[in-house]
PATIMI-190098 format. One record per residue (C-alpha): residue number from 1; residue in three letters; y negated, x, z. Coordinates in pm, 1 decimal, always signed. Each point is the difference from the previous one (the first is absolute). Example, Ala and Ser with C-alpha at 12.3 -4.5 7.8 and 13.67 -1.06 7.14 Angstrom:
<fidos>
<fido pos="1" code="ALA" north="+450.0" east="+1230.0" up="+780.0"/>
<fido pos="2" code="SER" north="-344.0" east="+137.0" up="-66.0"/>
</fidos>
This chain:
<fidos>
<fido pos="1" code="UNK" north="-8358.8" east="+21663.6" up="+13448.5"/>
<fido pos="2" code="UNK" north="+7.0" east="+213.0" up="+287.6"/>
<fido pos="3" code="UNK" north="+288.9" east="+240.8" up="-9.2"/>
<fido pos="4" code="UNK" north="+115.1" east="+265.6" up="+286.5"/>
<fido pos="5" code="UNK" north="+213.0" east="+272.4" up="-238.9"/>
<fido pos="6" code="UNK" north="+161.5" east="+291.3" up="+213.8"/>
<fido pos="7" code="UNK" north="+170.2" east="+274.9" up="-240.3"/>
<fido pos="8" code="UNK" north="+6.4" east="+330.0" up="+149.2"/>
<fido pos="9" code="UNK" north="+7.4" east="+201.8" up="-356.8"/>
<fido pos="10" code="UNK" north="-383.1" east="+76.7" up="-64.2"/>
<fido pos="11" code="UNK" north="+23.2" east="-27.2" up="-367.7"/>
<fido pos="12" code="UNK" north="+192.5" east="-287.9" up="+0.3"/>
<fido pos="13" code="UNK" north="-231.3" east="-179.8" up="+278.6"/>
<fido pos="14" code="UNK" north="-320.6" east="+77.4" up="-179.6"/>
<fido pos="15" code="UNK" north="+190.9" east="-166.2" up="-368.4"/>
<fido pos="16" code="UNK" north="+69.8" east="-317.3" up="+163.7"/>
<fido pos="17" code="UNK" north="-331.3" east="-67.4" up="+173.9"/>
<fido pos="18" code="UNK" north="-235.6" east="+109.7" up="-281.3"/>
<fido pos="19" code="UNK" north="+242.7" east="-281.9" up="-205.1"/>
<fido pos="20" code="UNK" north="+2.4" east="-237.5" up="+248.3"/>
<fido pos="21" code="UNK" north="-443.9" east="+81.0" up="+42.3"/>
<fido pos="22" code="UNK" north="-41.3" east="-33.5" up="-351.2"/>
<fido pos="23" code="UNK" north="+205.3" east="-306.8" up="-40.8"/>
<fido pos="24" code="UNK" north="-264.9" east="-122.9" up="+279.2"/>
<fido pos="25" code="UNK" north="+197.2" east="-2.6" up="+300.9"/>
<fido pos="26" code="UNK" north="-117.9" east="+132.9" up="+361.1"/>
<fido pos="27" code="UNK" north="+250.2" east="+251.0" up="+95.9"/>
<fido pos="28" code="UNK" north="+15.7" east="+216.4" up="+389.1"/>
<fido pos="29" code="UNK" north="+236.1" east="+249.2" up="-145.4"/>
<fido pos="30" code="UNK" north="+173.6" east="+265.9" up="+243.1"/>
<fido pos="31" code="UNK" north="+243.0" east="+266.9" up="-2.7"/>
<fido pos="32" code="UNK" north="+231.8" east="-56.6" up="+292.6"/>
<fido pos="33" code="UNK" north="+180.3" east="-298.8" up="+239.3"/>
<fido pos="34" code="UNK" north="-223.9" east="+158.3" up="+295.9"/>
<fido pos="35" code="UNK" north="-318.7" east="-69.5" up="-178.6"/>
<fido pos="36" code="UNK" north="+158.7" east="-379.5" up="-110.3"/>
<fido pos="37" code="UNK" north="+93.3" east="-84.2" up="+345.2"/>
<fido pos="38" code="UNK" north="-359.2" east="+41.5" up="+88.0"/>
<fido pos="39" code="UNK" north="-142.2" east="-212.5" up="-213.5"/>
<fido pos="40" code="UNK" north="+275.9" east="-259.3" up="+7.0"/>
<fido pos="41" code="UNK" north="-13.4" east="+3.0" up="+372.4"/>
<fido pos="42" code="UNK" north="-368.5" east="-98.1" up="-3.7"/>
<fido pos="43" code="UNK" north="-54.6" east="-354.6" up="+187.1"/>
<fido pos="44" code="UNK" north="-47.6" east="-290.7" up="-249.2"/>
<fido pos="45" code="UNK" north="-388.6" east="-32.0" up="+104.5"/>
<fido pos="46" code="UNK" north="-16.5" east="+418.7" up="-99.4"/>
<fido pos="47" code="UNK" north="+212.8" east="+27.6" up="-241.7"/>
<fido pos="48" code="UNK" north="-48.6" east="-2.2" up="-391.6"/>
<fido pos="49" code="UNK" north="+150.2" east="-308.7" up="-212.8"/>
<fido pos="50" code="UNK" north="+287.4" east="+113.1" up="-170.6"/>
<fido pos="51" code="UNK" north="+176.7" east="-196.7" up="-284.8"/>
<fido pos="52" code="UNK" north="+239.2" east="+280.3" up="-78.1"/>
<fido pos="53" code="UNK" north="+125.3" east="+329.2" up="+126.1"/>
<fido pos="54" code="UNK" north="+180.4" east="+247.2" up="-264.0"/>
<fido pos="55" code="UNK" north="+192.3" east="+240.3" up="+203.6"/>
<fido pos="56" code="UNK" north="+259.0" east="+312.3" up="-108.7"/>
<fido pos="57" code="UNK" north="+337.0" east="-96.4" up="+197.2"/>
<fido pos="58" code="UNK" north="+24.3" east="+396.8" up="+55.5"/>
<fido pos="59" code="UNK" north="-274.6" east="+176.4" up="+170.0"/>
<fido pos="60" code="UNK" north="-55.3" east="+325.7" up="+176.9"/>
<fido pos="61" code="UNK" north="-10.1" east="-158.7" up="+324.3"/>
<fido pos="62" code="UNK" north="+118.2" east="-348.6" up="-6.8"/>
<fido pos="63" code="UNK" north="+191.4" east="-288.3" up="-192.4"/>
<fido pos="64" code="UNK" north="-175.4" east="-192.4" up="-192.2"/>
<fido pos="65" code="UNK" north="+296.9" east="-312.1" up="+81.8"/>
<fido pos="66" code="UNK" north="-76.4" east="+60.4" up="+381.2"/>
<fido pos="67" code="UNK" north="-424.4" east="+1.5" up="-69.9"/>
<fido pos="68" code="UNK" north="+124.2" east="-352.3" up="-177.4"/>
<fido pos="69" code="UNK" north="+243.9" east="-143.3" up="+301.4"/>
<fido pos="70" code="UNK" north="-290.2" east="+93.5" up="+221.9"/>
<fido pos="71" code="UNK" north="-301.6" east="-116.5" up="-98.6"/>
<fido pos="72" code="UNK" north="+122.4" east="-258.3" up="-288.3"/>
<fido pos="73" code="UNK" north="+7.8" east="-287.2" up="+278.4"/>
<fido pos="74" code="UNK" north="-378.1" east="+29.9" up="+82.9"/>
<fido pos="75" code="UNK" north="-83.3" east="+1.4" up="-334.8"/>
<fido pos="76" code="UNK" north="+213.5" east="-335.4" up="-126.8"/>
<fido pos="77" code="UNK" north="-244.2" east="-68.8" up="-344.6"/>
<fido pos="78" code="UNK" north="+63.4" east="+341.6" up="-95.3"/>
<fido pos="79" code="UNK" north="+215.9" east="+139.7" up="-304.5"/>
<fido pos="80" code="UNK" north="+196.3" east="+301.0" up="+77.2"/>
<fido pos="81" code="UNK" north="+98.3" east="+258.6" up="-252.7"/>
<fido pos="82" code="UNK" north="+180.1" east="+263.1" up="+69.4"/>
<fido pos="83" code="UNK" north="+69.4" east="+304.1" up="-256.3"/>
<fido pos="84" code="UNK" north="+244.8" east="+289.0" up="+15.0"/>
<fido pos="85" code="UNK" north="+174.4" east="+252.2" up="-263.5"/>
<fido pos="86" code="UNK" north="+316.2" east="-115.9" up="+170.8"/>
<fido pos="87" code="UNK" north="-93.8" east="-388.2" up="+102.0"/>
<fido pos="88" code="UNK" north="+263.0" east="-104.7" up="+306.1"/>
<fido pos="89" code="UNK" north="-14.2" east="-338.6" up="-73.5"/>
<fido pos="90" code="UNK" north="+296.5" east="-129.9" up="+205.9"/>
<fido pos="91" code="UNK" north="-138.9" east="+149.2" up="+304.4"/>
<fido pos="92" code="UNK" north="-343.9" east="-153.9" up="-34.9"/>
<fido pos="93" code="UNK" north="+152.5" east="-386.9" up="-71.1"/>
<fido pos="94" code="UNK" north="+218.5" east="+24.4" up="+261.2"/>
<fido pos="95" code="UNK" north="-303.2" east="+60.9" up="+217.7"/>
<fido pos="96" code="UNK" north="-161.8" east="-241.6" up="-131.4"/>
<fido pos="97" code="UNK" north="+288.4" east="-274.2" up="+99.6"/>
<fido pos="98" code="UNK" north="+17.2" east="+114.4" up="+359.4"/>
<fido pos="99" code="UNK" north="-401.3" east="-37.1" up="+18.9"/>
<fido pos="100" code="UNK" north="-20.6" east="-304.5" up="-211.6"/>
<fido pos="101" code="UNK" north="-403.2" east="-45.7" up="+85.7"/>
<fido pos="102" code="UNK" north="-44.8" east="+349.1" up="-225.8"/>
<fido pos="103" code="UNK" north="-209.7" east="-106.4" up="-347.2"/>
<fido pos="104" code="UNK" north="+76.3" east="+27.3" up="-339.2"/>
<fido pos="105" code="UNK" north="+107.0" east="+339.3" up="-84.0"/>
<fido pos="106" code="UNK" north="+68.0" east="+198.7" up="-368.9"/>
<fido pos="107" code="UNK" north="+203.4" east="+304.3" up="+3.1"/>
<fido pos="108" code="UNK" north="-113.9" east="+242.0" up="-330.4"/>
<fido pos="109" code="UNK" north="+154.9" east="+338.0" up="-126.4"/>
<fido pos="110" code="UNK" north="-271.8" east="+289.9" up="-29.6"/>
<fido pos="111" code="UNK" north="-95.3" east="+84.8" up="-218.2"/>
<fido pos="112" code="UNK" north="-163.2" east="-340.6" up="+14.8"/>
<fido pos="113" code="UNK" north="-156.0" east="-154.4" up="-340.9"/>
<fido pos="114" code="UNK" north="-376.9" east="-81.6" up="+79.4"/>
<fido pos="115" code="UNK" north="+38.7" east="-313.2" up="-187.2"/>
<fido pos="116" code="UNK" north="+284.3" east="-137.2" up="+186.9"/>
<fido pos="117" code="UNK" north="-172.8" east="+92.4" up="+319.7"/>
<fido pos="118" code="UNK" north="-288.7" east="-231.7" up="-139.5"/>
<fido pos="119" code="UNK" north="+263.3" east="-259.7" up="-67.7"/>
<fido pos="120" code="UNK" north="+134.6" east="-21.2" up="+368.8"/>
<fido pos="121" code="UNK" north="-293.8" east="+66.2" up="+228.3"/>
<fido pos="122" code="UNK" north="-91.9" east="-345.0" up="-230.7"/>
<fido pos="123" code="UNK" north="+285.5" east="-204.1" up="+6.3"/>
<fido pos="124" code="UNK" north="+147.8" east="+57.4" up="-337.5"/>
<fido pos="125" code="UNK" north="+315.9" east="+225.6" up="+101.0"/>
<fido pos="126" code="UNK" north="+52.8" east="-77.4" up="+347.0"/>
</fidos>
């Protein structure tokens, strides 16, 4: 599985991908919504496969729910999950019913158990 995960805590970032690696998963992981937006921005012929994208809702400069409204369209086979110490989940289904062509999407409080992460990036919690 290819997975895009954008956390902008080092430690935490560097946890989650060496999981995610040893649990034999390909994972791009970066540390900020500029850095996403690149990559997620990429034409279709450029850009990387993605199957998932694990993204903190809060991050030093961005929203994790606005990286999601604006790229989740391009990306329709892709699962979503978004993470925060203080998950807004109202705010990020009512986005998702005025932009109805957004994908699946989880919404998990950090600190995030590495098993249930497993679970939803493979269809077992979503």
């Amino acid at each position: 599985m290819q997975l895009l995960l954008i956390e902008d805590d080092d430690d935490l970032r560097s946890e989650i991908r060496d999981y995610l690696i040893r649990r034999h998963h390909d994972v791009i992981a970066l540390g900020s919504i500029g850095e996403a937006r690149e990559v997620l921005g990429l034409p279709p012929s450029t850009a990387a496969p993605l199957d998932a994208v694990v993204c903190d809702i809060n991050l030093k400069d961005g929203d994790g729910i606005d990286l999601y409204v604006e790229f989740g369209s391009r990306r329709p086979t892709c699962r979503w999950i978004l993470m925060s110490g203080d998950p807004d989940t109202q705010r990020v289904v009512e986005e998702r019913r005025r932009h109805p062509a957004l994908p699946p999407y989880a919404v998990v409080e950090k600190p995030v158990p590495l098993r249930k992460l497993t679970e939803l990036l493979t269809g077992g919690g979503a």
